[in-house]
C-alpha positions in Angstrom: -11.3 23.7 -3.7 -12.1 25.9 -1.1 -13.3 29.4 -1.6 -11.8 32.4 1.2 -15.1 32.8 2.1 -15.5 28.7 3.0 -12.5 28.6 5.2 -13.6 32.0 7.1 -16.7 30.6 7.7 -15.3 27.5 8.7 -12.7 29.4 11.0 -15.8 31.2 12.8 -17.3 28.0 13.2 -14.3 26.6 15.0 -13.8 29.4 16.9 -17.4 29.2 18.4 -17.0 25.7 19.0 -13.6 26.7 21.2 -15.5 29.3 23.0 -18.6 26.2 23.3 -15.9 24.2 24.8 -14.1 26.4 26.9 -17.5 27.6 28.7 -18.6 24.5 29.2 -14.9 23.5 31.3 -15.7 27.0 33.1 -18.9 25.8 34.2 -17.4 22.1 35.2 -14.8 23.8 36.9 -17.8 26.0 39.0 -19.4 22.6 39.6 -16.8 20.7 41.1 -15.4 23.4 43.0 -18.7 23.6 44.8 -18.9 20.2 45.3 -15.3 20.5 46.8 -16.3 23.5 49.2 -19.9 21.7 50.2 -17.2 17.7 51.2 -15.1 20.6 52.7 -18.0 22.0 54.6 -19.4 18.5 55.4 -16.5 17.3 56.6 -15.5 20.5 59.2 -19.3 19.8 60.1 -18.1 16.1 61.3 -14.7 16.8 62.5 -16.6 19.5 65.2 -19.3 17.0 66.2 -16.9 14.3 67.0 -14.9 16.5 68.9 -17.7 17.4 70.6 -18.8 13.8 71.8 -15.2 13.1 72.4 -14.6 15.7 74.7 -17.9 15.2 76.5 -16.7 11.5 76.9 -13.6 12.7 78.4 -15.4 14.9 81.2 -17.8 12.6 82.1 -15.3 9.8 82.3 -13.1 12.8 84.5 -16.3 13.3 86.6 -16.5 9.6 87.2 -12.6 9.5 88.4 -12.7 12.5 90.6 -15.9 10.9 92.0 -14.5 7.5 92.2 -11.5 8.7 94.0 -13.4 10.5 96.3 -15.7 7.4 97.6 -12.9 5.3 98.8 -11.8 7.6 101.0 -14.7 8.2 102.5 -15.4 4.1 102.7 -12.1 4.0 104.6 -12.8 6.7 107.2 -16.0 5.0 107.9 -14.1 1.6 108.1 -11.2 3.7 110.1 -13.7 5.1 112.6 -15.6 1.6 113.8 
């Protein structure tokens, strides 16, 4: 038999073991959203160095075309002229 004062106190005890519970999903929650935002971050952090390099590829490799186009020409004047 259970008295009303047993099954209160049991109800309070459940209840704090909700609230237990539910705070400790909050703070999960916090925790993996963080780690989200910080792979987020990481991954921006990548995205902008490799655009970096592959941009820098592409103007060095346009460099090395404008100057390579520009060297046969002058190689056939010079063959032109003797």
């Amino acid at each position: 038999m259970s008295t009303p004062a047993t099954s209160k106190d049991e109800m309070r005890r459940r209840a704090e073991i909700r609230e237990k519970n539910a705070e400790l999903r909050r703070i999960d929650a916090a925790r993996a959203m963080e780690a989200q935002r910080s792979a987020q971050a990481a991954e921006q952090a990548k995205t902008a160095r490799l655009r970096a390099l592959r941009l820098a590829k592409l103007a060095e490799e346009a460099e090395e075309k404008a100057a390579g186009a520009r060297k046969p020409s002058r190689k056939k004047k010079a063959a032109a002229k003797v």
